[in-house]
Biopython code that builds the backbone (N, CA, C, O; Angstrom):
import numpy as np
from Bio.PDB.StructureBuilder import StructureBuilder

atoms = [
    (1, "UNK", "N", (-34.177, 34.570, -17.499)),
    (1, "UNK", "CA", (-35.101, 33.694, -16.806)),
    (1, "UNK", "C", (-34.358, 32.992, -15.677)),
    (1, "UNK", "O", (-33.531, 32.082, -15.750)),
    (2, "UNK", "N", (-34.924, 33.731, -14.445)),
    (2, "UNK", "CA", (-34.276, 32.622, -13.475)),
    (2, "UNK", "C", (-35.084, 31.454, -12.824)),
    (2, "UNK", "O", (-36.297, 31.660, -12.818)),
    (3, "UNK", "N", (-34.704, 30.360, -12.315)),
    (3, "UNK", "CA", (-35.182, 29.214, -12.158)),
    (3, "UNK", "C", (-34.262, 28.882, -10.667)),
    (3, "UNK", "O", (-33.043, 28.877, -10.498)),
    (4, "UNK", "N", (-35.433, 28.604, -9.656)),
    (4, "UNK", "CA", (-35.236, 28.214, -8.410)),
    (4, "UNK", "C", (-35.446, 26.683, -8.201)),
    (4, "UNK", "O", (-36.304, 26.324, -9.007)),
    (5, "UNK", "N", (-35.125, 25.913, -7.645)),
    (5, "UNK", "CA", (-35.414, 24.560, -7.407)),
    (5, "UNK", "C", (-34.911, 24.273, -5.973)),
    (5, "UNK", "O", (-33.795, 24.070, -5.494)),
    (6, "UNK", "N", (-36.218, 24.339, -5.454)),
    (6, "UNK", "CA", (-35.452, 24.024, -4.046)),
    (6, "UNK", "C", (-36.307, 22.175, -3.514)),
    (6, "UNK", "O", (-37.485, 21.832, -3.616)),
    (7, "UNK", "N", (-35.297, 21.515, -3.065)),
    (7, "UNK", "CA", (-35.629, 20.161, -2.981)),
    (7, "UNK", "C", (-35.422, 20.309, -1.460)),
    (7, "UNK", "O", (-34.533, 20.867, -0.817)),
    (8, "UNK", "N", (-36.935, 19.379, -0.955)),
    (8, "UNK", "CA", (-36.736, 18.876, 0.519)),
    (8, "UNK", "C", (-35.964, 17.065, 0.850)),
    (8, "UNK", "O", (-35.559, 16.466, 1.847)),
    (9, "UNK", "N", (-36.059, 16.837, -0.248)),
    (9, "UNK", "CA", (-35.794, 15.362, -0.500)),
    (9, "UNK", "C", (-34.407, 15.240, -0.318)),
    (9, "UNK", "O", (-33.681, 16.029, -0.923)),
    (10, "UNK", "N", (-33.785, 14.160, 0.607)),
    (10, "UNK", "CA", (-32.258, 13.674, 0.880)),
    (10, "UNK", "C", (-32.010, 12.491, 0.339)),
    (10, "UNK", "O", (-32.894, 11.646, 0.196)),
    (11, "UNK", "N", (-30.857, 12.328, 0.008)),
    (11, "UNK", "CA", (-30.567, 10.867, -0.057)),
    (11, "UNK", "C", (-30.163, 10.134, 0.865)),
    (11, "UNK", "O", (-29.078, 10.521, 1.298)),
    (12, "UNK", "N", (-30.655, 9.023, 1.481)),
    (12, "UNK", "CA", (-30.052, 8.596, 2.508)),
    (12, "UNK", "C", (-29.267, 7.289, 2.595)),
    (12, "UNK", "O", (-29.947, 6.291, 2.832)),
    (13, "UNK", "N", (-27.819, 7.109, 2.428)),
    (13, "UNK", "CA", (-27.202, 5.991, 2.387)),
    (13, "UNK", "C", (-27.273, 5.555, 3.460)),
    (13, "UNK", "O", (-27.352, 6.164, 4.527)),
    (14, "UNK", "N", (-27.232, 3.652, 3.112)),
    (14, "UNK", "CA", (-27.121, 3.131, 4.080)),
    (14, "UNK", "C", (-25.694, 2.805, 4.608)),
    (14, "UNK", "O", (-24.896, 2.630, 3.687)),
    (15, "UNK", "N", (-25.014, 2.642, 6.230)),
    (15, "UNK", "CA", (-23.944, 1.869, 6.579)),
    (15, "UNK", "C", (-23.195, 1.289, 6.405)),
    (15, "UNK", "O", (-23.293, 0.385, 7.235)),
    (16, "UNK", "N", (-22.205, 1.098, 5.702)),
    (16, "UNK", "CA", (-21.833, -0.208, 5.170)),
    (16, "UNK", "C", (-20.826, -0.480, 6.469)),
    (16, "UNK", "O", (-20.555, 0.394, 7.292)),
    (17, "UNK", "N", (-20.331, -1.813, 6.510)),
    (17, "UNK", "CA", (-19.558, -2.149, 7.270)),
    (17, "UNK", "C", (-18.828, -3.637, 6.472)),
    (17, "UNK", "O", (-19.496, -4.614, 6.134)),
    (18, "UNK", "N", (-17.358, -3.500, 6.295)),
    (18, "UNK", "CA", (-17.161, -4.591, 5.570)),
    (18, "UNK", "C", (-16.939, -5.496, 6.472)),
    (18, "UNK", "O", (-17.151, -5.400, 7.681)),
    (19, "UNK", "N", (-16.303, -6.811, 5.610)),
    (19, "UNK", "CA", (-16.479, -8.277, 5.905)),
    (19, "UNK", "C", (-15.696, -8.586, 6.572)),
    (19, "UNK", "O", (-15.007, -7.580, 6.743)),
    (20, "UNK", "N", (-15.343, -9.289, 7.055)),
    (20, "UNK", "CA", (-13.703, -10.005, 8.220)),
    (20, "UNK", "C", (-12.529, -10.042, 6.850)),
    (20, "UNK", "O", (-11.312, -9.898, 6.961)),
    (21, "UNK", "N", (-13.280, -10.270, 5.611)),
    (21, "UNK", "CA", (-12.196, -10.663, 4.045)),
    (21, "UNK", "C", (-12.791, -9.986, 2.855)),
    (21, "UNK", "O", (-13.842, -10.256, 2.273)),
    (22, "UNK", "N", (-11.756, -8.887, 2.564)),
    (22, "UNK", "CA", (-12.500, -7.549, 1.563)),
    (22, "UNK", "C", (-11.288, -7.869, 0.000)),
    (22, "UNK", "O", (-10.131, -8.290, 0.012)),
    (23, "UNK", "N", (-12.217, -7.437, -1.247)),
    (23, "UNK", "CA", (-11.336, -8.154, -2.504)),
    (23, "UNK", "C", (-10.698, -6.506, -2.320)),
    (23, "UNK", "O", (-11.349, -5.618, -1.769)),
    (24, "UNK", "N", (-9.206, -6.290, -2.938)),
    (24, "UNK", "CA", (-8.338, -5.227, -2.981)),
    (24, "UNK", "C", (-9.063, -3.933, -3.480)),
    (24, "UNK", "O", (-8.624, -2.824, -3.174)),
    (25, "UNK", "N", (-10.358, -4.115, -4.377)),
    (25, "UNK", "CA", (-10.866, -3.203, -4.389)),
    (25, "UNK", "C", (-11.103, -1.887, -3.237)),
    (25, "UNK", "O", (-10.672, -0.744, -3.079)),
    (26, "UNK", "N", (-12.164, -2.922, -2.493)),
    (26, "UNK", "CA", (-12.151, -2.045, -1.416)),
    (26, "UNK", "C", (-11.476, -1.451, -0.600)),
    (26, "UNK", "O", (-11.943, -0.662, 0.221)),
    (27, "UNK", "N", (-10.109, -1.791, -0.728)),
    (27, "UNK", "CA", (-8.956, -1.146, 0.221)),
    (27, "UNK", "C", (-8.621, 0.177, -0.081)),
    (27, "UNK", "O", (-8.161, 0.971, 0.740)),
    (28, "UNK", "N", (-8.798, 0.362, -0.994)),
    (28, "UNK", "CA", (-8.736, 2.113, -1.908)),
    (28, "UNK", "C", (-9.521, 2.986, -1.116)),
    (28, "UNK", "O", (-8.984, 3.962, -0.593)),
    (29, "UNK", "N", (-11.185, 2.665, -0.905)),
    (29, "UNK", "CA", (-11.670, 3.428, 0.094)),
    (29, "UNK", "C", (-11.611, 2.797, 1.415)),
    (29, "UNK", "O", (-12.515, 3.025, 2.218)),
    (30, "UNK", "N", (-10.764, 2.130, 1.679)),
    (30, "UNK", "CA", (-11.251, 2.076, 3.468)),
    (30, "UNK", "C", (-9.640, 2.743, 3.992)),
    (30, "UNK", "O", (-9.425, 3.419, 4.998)),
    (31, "UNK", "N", (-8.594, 2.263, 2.880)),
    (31, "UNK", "CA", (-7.466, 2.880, 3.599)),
    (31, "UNK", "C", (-6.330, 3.757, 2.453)),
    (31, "UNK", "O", (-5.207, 4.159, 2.758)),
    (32, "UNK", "N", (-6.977, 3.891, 1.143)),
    (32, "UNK", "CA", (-5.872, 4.843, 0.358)),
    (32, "UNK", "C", (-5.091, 3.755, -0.386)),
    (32, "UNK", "O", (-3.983, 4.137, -0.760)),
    (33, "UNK", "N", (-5.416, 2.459, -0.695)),
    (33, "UNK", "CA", (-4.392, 1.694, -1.109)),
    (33, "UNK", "C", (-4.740, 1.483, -2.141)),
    (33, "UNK", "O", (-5.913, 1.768, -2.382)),
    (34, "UNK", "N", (-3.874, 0.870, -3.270)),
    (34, "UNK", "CA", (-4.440, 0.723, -4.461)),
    (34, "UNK", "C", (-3.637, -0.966, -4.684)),
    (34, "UNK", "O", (-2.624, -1.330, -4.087)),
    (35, "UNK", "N", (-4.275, -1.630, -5.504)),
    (35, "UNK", "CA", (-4.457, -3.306, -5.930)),
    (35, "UNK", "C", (-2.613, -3.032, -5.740)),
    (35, "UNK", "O", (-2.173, -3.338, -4.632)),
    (36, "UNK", "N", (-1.812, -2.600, -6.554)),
    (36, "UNK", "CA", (-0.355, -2.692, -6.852)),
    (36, "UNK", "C", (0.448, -2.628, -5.062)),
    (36, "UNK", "O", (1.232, -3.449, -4.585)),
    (37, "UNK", "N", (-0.066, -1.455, -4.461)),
    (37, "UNK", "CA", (0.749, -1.257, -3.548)),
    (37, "UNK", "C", (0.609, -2.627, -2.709)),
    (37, "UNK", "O", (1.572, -3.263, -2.282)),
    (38, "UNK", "N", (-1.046, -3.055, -2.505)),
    (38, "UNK", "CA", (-1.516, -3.969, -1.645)),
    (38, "UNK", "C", (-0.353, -5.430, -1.987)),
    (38, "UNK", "O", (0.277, -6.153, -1.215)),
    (39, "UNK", "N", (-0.459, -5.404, -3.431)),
    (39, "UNK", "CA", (0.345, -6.611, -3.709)),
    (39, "UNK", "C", (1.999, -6.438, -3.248)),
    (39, "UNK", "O", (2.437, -7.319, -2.509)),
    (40, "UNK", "N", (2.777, -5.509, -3.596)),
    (40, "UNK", "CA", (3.699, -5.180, -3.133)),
    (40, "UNK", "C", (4.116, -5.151, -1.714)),
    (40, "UNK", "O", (5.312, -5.260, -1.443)),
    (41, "UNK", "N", (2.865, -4.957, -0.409)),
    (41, "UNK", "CA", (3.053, -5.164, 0.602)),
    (41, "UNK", "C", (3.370, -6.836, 1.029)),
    (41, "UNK", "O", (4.373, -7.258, 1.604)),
    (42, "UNK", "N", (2.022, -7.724, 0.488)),
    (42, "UNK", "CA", (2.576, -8.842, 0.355)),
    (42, "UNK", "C", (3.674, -9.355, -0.242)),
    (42, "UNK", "O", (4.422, -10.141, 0.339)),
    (43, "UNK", "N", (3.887, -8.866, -1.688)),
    (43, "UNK", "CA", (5.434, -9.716, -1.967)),
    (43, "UNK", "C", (6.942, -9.189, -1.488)),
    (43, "UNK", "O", (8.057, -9.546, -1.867)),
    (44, "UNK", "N", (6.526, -8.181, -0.489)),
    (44, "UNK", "CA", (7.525, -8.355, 0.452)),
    (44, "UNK", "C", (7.321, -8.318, 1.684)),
    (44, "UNK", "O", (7.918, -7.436, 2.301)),
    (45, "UNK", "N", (6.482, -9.187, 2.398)),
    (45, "UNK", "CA", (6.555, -10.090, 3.598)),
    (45, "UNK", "C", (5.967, -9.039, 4.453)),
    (45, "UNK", "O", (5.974, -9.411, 5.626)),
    (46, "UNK", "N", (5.389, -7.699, 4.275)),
    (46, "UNK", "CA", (5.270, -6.869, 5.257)),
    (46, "UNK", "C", (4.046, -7.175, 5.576)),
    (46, "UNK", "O", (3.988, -7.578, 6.737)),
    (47, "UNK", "N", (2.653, -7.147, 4.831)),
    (47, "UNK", "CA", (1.828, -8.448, 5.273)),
    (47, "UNK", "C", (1.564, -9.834, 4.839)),
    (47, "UNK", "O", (1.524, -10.309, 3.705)),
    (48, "UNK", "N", (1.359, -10.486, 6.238)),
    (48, "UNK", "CA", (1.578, -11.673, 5.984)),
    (48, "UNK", "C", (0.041, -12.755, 5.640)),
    (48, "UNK", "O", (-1.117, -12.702, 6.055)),
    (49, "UNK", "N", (0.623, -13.492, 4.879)),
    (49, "UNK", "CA", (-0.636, -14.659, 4.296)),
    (49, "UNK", "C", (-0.902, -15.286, 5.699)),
    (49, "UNK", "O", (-0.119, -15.435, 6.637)),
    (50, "UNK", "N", (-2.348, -15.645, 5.573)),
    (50, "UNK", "CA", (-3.433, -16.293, 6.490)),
    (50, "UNK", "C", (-3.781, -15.436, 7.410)),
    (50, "UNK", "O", (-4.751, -15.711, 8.116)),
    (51, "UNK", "N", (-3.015, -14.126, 7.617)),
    (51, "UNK", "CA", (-3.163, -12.918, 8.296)),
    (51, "UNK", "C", (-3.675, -11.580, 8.170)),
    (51, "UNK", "O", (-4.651, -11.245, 8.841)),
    (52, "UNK", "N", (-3.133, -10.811, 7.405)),
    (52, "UNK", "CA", (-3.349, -9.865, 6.628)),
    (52, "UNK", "C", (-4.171, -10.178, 5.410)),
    (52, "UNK", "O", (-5.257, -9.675, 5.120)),
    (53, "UNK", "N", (-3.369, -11.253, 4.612)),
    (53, "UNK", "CA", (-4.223, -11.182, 2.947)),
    (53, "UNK", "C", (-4.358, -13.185, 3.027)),
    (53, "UNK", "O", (-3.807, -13.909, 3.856)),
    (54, "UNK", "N", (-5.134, -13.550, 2.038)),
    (54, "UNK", "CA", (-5.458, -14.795, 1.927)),
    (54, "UNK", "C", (-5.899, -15.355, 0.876)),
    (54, "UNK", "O", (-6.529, -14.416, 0.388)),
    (55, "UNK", "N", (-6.043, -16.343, 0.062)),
    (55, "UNK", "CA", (-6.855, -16.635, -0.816)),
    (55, "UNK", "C", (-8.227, -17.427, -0.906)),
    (55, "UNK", "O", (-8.462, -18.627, -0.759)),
    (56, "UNK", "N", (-9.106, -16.287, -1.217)),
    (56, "UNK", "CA", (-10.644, -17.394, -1.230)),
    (56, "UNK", "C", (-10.603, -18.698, -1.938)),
    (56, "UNK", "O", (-9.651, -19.043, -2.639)),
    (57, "UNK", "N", (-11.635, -19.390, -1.738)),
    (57, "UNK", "CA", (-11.606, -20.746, -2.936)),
    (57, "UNK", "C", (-11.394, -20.201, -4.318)),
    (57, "UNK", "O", (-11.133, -21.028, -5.192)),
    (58, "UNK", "N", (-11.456, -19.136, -4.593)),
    (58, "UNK", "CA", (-11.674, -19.687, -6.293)),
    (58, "UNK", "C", (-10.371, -18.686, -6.377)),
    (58, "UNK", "O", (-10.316, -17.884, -7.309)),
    (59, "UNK", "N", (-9.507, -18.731, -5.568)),
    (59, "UNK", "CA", (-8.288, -18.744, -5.965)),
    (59, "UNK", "C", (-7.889, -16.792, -6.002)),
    (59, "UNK", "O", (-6.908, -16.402, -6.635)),
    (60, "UNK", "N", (-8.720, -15.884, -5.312)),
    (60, "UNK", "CA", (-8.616, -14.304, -5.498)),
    (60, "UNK", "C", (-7.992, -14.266, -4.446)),
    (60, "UNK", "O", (-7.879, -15.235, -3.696)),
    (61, "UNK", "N", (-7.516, -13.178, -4.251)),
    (61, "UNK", "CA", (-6.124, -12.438, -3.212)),
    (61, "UNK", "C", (-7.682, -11.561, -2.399)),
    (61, "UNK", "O", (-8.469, -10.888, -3.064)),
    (62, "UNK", "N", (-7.819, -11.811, -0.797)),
    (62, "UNK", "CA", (-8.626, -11.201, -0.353)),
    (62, "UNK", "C", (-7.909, -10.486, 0.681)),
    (62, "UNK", "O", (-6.689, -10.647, 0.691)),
    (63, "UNK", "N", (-8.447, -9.693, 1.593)),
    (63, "UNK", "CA", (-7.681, -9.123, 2.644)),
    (63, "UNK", "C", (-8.633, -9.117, 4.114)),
    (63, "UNK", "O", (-9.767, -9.581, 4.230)),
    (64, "UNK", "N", (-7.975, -8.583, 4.965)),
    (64, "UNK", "CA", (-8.290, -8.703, 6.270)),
    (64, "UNK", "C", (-8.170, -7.045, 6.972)),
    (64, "UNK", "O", (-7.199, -6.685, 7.639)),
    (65, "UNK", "N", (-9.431, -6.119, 6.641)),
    (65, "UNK", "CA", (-9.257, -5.121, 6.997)),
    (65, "UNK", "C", (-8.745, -4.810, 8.757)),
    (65, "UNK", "O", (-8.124, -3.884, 9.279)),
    (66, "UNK", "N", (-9.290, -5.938, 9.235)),
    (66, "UNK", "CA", (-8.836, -5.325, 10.540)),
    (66, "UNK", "C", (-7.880, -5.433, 10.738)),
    (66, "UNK", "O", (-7.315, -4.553, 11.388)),
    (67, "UNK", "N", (-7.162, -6.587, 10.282)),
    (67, "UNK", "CA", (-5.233, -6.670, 10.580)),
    (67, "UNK", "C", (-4.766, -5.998, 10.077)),
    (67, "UNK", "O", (-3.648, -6.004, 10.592)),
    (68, "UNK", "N", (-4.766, -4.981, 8.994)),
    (68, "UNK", "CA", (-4.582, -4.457, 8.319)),
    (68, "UNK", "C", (-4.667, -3.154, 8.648)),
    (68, "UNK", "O", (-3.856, -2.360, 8.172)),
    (69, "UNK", "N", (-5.777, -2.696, 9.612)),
    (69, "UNK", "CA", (-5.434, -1.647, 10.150)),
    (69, "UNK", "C", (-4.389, -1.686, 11.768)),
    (69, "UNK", "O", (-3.714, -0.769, 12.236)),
    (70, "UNK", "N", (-4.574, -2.941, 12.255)),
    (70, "UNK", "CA", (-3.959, -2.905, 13.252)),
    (70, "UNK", "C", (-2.359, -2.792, 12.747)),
    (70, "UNK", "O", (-1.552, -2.392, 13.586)),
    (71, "UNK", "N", (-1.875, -3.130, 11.404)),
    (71, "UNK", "CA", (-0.774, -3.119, 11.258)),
    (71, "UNK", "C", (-0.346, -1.640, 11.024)),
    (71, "UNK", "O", (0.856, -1.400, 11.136)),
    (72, "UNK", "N", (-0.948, -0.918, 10.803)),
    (72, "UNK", "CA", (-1.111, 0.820, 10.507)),
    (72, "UNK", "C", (-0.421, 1.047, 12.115)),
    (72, "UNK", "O", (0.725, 1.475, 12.254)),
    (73, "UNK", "N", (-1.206, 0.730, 13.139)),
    (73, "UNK", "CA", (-1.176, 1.128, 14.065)),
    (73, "UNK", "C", (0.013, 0.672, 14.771)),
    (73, "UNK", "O", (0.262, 1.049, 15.916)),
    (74, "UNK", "N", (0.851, -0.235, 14.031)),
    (74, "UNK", "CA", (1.735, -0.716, 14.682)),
    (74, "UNK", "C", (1.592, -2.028, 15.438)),
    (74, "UNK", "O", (2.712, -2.473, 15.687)),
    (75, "UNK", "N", (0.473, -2.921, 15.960)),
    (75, "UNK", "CA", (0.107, -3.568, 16.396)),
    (75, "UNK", "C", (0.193, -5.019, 15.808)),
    (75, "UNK", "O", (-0.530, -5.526, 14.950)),
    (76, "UNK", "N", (1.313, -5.589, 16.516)),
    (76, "UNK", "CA", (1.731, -7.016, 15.428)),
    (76, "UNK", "C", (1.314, -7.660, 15.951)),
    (76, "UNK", "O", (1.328, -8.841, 15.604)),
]
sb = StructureBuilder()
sb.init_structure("model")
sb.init_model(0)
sb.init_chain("A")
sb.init_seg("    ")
for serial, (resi, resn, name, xyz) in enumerate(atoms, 1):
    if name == "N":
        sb.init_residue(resn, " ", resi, " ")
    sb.init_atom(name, np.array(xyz, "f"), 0.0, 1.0, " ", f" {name:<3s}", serial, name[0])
structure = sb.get_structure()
């Protein structure tokens, strides 16, 4: 018994575009990083606090995708 299923129906995601300050999660998909490395970049000075990474009020390690890529790029 063969069985055809043909669907016209798409899924259509929406855009996302993140925030000026993203929690380490998201750094995995926007640039390959994972929570450990991210921290490791900070605890050795390669990015820097109030710049790169920061802490929200309730005290979480957030980041700054765009400095963050500008630092990729070389751009200090």
């Amino acid at each position: 018994m063969n069985v055809e299923i043909e669907s016209s129906s798409k899924i259509v995601l929406p855009a996302l575009s993140p925030g000026r300050w993203v929690r380490p999660n998201l750094l995995l998909v926007l640039f390959g990083i994972n929570a450990e490395q991210a921290r490791k970049y900070r605890d050795r000075g390669f990015w820097l606090e109030n710049k790169h990474w920061r802490f929200d009020p309730i005290r979480r390690v957030v980041y700054n995708p765009t400095e963050i890529e500008n630092w990729f790029e070389g751009k200090l």
